[in-house]
Structures are given as C-alpha cells and as structure tokens.
C-alpha positions as CSV (number, residue, x, y, z in Angstrom):
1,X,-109.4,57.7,139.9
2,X,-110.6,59.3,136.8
3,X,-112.3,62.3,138.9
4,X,-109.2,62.8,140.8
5,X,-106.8,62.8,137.8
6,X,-110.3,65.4,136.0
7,X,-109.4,68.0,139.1
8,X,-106.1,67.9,139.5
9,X,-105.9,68.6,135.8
10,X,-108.1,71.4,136.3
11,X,-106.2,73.1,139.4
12,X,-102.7,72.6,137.7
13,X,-104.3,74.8,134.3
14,X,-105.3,77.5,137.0
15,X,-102.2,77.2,138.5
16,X,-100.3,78.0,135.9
17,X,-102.9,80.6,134.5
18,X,-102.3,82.6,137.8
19,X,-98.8,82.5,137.6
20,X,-98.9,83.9,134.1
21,X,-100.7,86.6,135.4
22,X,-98.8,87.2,138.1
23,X,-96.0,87.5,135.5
24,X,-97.2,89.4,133.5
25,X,-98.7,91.8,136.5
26,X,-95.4,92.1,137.5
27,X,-93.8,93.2,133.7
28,X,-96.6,96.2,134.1
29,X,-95.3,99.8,134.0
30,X,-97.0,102.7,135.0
31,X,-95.2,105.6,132.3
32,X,-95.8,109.0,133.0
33,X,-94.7,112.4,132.0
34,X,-94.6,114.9,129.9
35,X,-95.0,115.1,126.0
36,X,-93.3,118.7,125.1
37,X,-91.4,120.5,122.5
38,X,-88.7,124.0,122.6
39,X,-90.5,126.5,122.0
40,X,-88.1,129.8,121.7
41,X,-85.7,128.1,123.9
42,X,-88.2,127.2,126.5
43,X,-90.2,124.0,126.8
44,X,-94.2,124.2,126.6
45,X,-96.2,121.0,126.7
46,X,-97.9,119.8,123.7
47,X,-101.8,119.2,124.3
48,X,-104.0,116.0,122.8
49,X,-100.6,114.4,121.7
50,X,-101.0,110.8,120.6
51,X,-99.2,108.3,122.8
52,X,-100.3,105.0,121.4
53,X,-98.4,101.4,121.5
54,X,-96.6,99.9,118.8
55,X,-98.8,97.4,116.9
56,X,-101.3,97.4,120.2
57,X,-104.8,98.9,120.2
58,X,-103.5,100.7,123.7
59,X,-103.2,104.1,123.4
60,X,-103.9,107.3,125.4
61,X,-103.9,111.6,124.6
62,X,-102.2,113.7,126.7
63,X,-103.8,116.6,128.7
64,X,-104.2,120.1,127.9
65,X,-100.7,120.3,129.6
66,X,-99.2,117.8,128.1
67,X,-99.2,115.3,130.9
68,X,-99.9,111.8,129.9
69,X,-100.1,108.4,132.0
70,X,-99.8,105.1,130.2
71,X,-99.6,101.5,131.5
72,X,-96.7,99.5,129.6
73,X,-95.2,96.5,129.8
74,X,-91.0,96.1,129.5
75,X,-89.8,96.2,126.2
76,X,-93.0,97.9,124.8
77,X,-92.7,100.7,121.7
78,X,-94.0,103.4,122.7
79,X,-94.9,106.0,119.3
80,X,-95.4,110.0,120.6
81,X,-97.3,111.7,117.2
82,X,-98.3,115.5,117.1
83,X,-99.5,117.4,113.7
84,X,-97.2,119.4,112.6
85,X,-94.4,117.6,114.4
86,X,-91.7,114.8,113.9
87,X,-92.9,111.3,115.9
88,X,-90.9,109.9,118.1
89,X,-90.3,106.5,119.3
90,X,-89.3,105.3,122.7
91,X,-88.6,101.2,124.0
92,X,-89.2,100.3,127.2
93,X,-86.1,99.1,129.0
94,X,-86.6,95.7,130.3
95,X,-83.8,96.6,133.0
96,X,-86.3,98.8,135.0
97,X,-86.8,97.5,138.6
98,X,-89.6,99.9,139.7
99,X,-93.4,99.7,138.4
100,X,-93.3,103.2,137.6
101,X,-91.0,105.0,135.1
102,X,-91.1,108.9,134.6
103,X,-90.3,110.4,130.7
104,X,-90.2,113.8,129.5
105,X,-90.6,113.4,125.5
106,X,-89.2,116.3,123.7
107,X,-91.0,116.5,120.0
108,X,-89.6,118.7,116.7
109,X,-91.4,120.4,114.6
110,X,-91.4,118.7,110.8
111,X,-90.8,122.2,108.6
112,X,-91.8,121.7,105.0
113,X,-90.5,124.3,102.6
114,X,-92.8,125.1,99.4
115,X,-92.0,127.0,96.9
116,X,-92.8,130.8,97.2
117,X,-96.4,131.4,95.9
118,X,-97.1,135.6,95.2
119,X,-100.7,136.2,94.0
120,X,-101.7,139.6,92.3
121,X,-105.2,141.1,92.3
122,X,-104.1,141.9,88.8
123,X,-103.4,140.1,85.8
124,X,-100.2,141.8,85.3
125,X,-97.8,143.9,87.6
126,X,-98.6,147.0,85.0
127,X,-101.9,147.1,86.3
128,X,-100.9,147.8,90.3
129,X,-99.8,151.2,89.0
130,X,-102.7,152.0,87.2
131,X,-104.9,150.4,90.0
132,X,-102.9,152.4,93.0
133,X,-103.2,155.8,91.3
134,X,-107.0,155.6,91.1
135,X,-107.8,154.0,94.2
136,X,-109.9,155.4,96.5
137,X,-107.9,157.6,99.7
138,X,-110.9,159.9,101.5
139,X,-112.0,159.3,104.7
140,X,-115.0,156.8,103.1
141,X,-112.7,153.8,103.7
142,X,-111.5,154.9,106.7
143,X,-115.4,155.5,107.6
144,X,-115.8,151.3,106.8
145,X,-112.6,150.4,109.1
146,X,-114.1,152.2,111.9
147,X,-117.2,150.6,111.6
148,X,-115.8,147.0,111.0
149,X,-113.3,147.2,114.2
150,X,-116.3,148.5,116.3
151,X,-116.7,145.8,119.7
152,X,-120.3,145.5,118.4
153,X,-119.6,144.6,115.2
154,X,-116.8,142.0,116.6
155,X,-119.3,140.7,118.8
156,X,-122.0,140.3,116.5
157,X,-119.3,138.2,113.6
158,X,-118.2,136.0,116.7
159,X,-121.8,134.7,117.7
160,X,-122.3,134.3,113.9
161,X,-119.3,133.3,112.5
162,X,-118.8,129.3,112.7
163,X,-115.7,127.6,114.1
164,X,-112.4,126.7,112.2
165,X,-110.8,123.9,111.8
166,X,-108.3,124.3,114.5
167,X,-111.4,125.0,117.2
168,X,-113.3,121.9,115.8
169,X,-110.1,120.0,116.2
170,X,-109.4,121.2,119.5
171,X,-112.6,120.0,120.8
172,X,-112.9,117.2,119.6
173,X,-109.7,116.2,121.0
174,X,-110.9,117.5,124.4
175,X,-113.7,115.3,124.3
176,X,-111.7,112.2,123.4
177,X,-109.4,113.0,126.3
178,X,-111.6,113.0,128.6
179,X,-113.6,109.6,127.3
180,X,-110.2,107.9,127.4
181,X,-109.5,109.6,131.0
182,X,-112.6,108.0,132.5
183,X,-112.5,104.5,130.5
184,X,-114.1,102.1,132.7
185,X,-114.9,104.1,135.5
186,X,-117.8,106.1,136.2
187,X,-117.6,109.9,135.5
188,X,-117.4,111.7,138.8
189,X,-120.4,114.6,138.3
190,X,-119.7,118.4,138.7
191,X,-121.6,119.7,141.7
192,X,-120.8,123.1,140.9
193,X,-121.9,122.8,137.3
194,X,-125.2,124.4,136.1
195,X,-124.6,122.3,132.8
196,X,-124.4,118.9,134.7
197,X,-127.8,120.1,137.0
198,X,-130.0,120.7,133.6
199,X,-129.4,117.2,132.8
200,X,-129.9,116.0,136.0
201,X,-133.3,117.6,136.0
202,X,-133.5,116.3,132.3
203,X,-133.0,112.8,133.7
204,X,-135.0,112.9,136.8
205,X,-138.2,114.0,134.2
206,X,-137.7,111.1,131.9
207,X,-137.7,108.7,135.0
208,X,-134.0,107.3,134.4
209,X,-133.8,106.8,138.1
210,X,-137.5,105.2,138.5
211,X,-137.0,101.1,139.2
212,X,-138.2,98.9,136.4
213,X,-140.4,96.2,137.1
C-alpha cells in the first residue's frame, strides 16, 4: 500500500509539472519586428538596439537592419534602449490569441542642449587681427594641403591610424549579435570563407578532430 500511495504521488507531481509547462508553453510569444526611428521624414532601422525584458535576464540585439526576434510571454515588459535615443517601453497584451505578434518600435532621439562653447587659438579676440594679418598666404600651405589630401597619403593614415570609438563600438556589438543569434545552437560554417578555411586547417593541425582515448 505504501509503494502504491509512493507512485501515485510521484505521477500526480509530474502530472501537474507537465501541465504547468504546457501552460506556460502555451503563454509563449514569438515578437518580431522592427526597432526604427524618422529619420528626415523617412523611417531607417536602428542597428544593435537593445531589446531586453523587464526585470528578466532575457534579452536580445537587433540586426544590422534593425530586425529583432524575441520570445515573450503575455503580459511581459518589453524595454527598446538605443544611445543617443529616448527608451521605450512596450506590455505584452495578454488578449493575443496567436503565438506570434509582429511590432514596429519607433524610437526618438533624446536632444541635450549645452550651452554654446567658442574656443580661440588666442588669448584675446585682439590677437586674431594681429594673427590674420601675419599669417602665412603663398602657395607653401597650399603645397602641404596637396600633399595631405594625396590617395597615398590617405591610404597610408588609414592602415596606421587606430579605430574610434564608434568603429570599436560597432564591432563589438556585431560580435555580440551574432553570439546571441547562435545561442545554443551550433554555428553553421562559411564554405565560401577563406577566414573560416585557415582555421579549419589551424584545427585539423592541432588534432581537434583526432579521437581521444
């Protein structure tokens, strides 16, 4: 008696386990769209926009596009951040009878006026005069100009010259894109890429693919 009343404990927990699941399978959303902003009267998607869940570790970035996909459950806050711009907030209606729900996000830009900054070369605006009258106006500067616009001298400051902060940035949230794209999956490899073959090659000389003993 004791064994029986032991098991059918045990199947009435997983019982009920699978159909809070099943609920809770059933409150899941696939949300989709677009995270953009009006750009001269015409939208343009923003790219690597933050779509993250209220007070949940889920989260995802949007595309280079702007495109984002995002499984939610019904009456989830969804927070749409961008530098530079206002965040937004969206709820999940719990009214939705579909499992997929499309949303175009529409994001303003947050405009901070400072105060008006002029900077002089000079300690005092008496000196420009002085400084404009004796400055130099023969072909010598013209000479450097020249030589500074030249496609070899461009050339040589871009394989020199390290990236900004905005190129750092945007790689960086390329890269977390695309870990967050492939989560839990395995990368699919580019055939076609010479990059992907070197490390194949890399790989295959290290004896990654050798069975272990």
């Amino acid at each position: 008696m004791r064994i029986f009343m032991k098991y059918f404990l045990i199947a009435l927990v997983c019982f009920f386990s699978l159909i809070r699941v099943h609920a809770q399978e059933q409150n899941l959303i696939q949300l989709s769209g677009m995270v953009m902003t009006d750009q001269d009267g015409e939208p343009k998607g923003l790219p690597f926009a933050e779509i993250a869940i209220l007070n949940s570790p889920r989260g995802t970035y949007s595309d280079g596009k702007g495109f984002f996909s995002l499984a939610v459950q019904k009456r989830d806050t969804v927070v749409f951040q961008y530098i530079g711009y206002k965040s937004a907030w969206f709820v999940v209606p719990d009214s939705l009878s579909s499992d997929r729900y499309t949303l175009f996000q529409i994001l303003t830009k947050d405009t901070i006026f400072l105060p008006q900054t002029v900077i002089y070369p000079w300690p005092r605006k008496e000196f420009f005069k002085q400084e404009f009258l004796a400055m130099d106006v023969t072909d010598k500067l013209a000479d450097i100009a020249a030589t500074n616009l030249a496609q070899e001298r461009i050339r040589s400051l871009m394989s020199s010259t390290p990236a900004d902060g905005r190129e750092s940035s945007s790689l960086y949230l390329r890269q977390q894109a695309q870990n967050y794209y492939y989560m839990g999956q395995l990368r699919p490899m580019p055939i076609l890429s010479p990059l992907a073959w070197i490390e194949f090659f890399k790989a295959w000389q290290r004896g990654d693919f050798k069975r272990k003993k």
